[in-house]
C-alpha positions as CSV (number, residue, x, y, z in Angstrom):
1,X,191.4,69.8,32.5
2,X,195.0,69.2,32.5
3,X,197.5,71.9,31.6
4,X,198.4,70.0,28.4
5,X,194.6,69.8,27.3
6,X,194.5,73.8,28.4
7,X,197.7,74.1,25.8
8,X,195.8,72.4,23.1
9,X,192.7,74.6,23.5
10,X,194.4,77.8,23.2
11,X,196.4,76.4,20.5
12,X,193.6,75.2,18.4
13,X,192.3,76.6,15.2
14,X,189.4,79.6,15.9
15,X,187.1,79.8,12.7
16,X,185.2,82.2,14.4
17,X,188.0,84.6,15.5
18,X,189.7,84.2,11.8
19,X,186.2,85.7,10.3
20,X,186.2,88.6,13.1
21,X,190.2,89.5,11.7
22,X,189.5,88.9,8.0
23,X,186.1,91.3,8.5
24,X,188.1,93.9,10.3
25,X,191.1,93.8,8.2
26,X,188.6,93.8,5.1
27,X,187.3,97.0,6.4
28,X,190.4,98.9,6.7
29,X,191.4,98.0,3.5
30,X,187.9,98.8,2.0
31,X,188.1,102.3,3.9
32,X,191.8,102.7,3.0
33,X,191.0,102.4,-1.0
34,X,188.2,104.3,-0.8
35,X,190.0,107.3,0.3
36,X,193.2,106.9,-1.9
37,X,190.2,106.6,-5.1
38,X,188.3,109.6,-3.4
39,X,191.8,111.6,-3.9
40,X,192.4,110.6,-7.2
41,X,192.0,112.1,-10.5
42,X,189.4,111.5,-13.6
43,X,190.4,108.2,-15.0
44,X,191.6,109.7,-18.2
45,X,193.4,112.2,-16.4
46,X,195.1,109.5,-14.4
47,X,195.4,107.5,-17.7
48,X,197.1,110.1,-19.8
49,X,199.7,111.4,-16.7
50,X,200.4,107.9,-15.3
51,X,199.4,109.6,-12.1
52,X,200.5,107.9,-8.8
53,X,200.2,107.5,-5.0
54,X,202.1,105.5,-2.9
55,X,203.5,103.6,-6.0
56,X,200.0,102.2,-7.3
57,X,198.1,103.3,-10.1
58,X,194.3,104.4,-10.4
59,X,193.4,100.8,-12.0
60,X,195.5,99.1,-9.1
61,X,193.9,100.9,-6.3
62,X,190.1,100.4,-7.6
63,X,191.4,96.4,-8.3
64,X,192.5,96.5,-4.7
65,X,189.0,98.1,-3.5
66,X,187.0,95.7,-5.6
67,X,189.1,93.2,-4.1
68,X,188.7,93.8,-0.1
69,X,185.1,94.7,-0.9
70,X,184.4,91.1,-2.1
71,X,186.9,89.7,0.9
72,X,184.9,91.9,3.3
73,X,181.3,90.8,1.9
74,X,182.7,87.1,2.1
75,X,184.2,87.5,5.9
76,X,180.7,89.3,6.8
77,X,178.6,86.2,5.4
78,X,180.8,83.9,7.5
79,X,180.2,86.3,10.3
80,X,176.8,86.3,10.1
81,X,176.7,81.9,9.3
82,X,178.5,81.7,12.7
83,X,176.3,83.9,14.5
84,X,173.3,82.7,13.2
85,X,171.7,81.3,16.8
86,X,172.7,84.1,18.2
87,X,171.1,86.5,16.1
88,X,168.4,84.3,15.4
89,X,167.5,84.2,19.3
90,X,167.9,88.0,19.4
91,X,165.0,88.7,17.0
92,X,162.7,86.2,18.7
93,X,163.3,87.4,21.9
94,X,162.6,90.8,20.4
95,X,159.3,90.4,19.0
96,X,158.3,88.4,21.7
97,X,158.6,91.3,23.7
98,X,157.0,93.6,21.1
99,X,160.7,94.9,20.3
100,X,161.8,97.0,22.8
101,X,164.3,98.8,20.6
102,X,161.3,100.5,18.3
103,X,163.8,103.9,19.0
104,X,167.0,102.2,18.2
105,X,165.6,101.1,14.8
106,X,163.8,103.9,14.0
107,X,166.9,106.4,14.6
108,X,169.2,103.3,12.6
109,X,166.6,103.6,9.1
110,X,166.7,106.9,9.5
111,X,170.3,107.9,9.3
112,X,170.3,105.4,6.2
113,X,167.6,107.4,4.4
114,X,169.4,110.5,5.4
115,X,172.6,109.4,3.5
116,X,170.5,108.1,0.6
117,X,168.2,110.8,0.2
118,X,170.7,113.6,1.4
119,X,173.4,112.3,-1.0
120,X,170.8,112.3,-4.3
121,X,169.4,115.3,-3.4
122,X,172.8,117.1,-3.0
123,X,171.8,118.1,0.5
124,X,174.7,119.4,3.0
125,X,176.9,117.8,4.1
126,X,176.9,115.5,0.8
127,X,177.1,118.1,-1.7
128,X,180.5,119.2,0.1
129,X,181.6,115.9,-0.3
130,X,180.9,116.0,-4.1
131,X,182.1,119.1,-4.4
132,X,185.6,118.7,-2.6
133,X,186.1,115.3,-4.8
134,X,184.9,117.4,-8.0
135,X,187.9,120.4,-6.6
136,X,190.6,117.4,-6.3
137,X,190.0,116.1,-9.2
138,X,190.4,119.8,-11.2
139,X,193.5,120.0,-8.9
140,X,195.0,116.9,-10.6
141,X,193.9,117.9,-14.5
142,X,195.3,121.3,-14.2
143,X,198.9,119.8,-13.5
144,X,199.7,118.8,-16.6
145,X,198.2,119.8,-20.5
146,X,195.4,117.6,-21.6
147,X,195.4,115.0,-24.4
148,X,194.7,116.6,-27.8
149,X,191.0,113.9,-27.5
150,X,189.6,111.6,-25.2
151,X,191.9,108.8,-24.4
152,X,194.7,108.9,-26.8
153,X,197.1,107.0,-25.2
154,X,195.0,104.0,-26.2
155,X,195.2,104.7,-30.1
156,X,197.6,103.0,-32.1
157,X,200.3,105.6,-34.1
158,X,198.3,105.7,-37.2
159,X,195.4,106.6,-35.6
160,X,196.8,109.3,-33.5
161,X,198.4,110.9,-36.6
162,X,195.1,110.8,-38.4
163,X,193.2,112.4,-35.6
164,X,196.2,115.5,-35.2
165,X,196.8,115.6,-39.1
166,X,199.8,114.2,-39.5
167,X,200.6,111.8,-41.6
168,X,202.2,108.5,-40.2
169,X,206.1,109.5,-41.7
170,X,206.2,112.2,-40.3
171,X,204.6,111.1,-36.4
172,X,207.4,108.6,-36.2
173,X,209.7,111.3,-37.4
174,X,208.9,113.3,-34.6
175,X,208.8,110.5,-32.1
176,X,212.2,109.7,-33.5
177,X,213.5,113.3,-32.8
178,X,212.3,113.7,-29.7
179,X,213.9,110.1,-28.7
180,X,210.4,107.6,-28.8
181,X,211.4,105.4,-31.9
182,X,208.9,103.1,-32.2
183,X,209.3,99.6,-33.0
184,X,205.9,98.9,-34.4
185,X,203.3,101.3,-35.8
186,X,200.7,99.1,-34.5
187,X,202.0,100.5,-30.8
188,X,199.3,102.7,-28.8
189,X,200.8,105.5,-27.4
190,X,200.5,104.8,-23.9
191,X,202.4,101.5,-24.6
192,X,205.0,103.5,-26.2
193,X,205.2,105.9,-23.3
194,X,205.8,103.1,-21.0
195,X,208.2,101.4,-23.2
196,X,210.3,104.6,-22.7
197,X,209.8,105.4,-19.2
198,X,207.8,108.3,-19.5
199,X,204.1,109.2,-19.5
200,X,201.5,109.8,-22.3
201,X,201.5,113.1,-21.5
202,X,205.5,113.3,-21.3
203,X,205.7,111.9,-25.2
204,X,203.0,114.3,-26.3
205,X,204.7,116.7,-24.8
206,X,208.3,116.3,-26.2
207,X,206.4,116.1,-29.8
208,X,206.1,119.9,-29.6
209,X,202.1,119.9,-30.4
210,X,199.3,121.9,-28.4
211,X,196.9,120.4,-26.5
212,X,193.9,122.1,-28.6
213,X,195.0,119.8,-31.4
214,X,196.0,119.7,-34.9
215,X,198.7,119.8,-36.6
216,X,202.0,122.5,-35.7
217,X,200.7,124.4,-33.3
218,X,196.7,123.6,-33.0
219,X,193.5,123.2,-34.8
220,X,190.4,125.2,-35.1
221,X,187.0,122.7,-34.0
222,X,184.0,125.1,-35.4
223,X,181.0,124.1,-34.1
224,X,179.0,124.3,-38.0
225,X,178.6,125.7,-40.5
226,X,180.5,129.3,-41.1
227,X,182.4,130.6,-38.6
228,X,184.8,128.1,-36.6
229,X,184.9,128.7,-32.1
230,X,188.1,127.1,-31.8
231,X,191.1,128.7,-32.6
232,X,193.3,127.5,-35.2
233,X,196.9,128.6,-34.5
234,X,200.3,127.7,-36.4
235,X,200.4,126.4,-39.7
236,X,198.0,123.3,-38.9
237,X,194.8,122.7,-40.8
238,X,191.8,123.6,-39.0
239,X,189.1,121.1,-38.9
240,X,185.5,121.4,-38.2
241,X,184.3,124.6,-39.9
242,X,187.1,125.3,-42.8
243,X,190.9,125.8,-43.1
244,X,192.9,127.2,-40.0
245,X,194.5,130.3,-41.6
246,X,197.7,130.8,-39.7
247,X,197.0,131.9,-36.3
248,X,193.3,133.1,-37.1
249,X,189.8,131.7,-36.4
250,X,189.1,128.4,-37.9
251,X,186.0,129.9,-40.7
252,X,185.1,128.6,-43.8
253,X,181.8,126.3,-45.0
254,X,182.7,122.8,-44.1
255,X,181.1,120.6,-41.6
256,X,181.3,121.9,-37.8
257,X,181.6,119.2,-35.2
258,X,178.7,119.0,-32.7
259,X,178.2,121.9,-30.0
260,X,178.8,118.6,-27.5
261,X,182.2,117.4,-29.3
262,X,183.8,121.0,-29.9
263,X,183.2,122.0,-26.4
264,X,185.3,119.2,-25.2
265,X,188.5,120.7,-27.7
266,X,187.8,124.5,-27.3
267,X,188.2,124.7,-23.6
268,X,191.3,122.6,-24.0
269,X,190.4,120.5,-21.3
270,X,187.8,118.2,-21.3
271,X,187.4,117.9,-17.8
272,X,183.3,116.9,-18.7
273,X,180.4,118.8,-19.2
274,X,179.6,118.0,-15.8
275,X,181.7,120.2,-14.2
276,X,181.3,123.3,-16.3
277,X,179.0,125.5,-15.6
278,X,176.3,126.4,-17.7
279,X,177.5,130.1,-18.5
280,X,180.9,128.5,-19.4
281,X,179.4,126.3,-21.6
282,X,177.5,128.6,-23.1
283,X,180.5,130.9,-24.1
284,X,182.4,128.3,-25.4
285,X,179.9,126.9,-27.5
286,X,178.5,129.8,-29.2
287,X,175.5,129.8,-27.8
288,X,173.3,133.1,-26.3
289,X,172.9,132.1,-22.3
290,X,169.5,134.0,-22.2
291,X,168.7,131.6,-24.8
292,X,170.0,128.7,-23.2
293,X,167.8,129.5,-20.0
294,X,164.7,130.2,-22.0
295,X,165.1,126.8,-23.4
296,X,165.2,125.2,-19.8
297,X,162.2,127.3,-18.4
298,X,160.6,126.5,-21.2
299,X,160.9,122.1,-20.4
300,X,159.7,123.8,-16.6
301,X,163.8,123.7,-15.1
302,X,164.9,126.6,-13.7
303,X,168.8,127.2,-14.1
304,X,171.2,129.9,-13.4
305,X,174.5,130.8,-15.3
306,X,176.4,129.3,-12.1
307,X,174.8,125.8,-12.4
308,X,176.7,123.4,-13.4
309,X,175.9,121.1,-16.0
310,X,175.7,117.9,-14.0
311,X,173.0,119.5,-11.8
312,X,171.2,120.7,-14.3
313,X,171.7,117.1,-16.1
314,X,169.9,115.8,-12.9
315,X,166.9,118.2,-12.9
316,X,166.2,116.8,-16.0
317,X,166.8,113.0,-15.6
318,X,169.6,113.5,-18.4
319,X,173.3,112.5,-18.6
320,X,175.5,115.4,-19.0
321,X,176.2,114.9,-22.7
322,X,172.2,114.4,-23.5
323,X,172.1,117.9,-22.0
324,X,174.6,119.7,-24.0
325,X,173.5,118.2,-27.2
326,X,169.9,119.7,-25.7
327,X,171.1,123.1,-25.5
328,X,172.7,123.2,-28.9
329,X,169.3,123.7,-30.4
330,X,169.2,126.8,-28.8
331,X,172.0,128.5,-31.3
């Protein structure tokens, strides 16, 4: 072949060795994402501090994971398309021989059951895994206060002054005050945030109310009837079980919010049941722990004060929530 010819070889187009870059590179990225999600917070948490890394949000990161795990399933099937003979010829050559590599594949299914098993099962080294991602994840939602309820930058004003017991005036007054003039009512109050250049959590935090809700300084969530668990401070109403009187127990007759709902605003975090244990639970919900245990034994789970909530969730084939609204029949 002339030199020319040799030019025009090595200058051609390589379908092949464009699948083996685009698999590789889709890799990287998949791996890359995967750690940066693995570091990041709850999605509310993230949501409600307009939490960062390396200038991408939490939604743009898992957009960018979803997006080099369908290039990297794509650049695999090409892979496998061009290699298809080869592969093909492998196998038959293999069970022609009887498969010499009975080991190989044995050792190969069995690492995969490992993960699978070891990972459902919370067996070590995958429940440190879990656990250090559960740790980060704390890390983050201590940093800053939590939302007053779940997601609030998504509600419009109106709604977020019904649900902290303020009436609509006096939100905007605030908002005003504390330099957040909205343009339209119908604004959510993460869209607000961002119209300002500040987070969710920076406007609720200028507003000068606690995190615990209500209006002034807090509200008091009772989980019933009678007495209130949450405590009402300031001069807001207390809602769930009664009136907040001043800085006192929320009490009174009125209708308590679930055990499930006023755990969420008595610890003032709402981190999910999941990762409170169930002695913590327990406390904050008003409920005796010897008779949340009895309850357990008594459906045949065994649980200590230490467990958590999700892992007793998954002795039971429940969701976290379905659990908590379990153990309330225990008060």
């Amino acid at each position: 072949m002339s030199q020319e010819g040799r030019d025009a070889v090595r200058k051609g187009f390589s379908a092949r060795a464009l699948t083996s870059l685009t698999t590789t590179i889709g890799f990287v990225g998949l791996a890359f994402t995967g750690v940066m999600l693995y570091v990041s917070p709850q999605g509310k948490v993230a949501h409600w501090t307009g939490w960062t890394i390396l200038g991408l949000e939490k939604d743009e990161w898992s957009a960018a994971h979803i997006a080099f795990s369908l290039l990297f399933l794509i650049a695999s099937a090409f892979h496998i398309y061009f290699n298809w003979q080869v592969l093909l010829r492998y196998f038959k050559n293999a069970c022609a021989k009887g498969f010499a590599s009975k080991r190989e594949l044995t050792i190969a299914l069995a690492l995969v059951g490992v993960c699978f098993v070891g990972a459902w099962q919370g067996w070590p080294p995958f429940a440190q895994l879990v656990a250090w991602n559960d740790a980060i994840k704390e890390y983050w939602a201590r940093q800053s206060a939590p939302p007053p309820y779940p997601h609030a930058e998504e509600s419009t004003l109106a709604d977020f002054a019904r649900r902290t017991h303020m009436t609509i005036e006096e939100l905007v007054g605030k908002l005003e005050e504390a330099g957040y003039a909205p343009d339209d009512e119908s604004v959510t109050i993460g869209d607000l945030a961002r119209q300002h250049g500040a987070t969710p959590a920076q406007l609720f935090g200028a507003l000068g109310l606690s995190s615990r809700g209500g209006q002034g300084a807090g509200q008091g969530r009772g989980l019933g009837q009678g007495q209130g668990a949450g405590q009402g401070s300031g001069a807001g109403q207390g809602r769930g079980a009664g009136q907040g009187q001043g800085a006192g127990q929320a009490s009174g007759a009125g209708q308590g919010a679930s055990p499930a709902e006023s755990a969420y605003h008595t610890s003032g975090q709402g981190h999910g049941f999941g990762q409170m244990s169930l002695k913590d639970y327990c406390e904050q919900s008003g409920i005796a722990e010897q008779d949340a245990v009895a309850l357990l034994k008594d459906r045949g789970i065994e649980a200590v004060s230490q467990d958590l909530l999700r892992d007793v969730a998954r002795k039971t084939g429940m969701r976290p929530g379905e659990l908590a609204r379990l153990l309330g029949s225990a008060r």
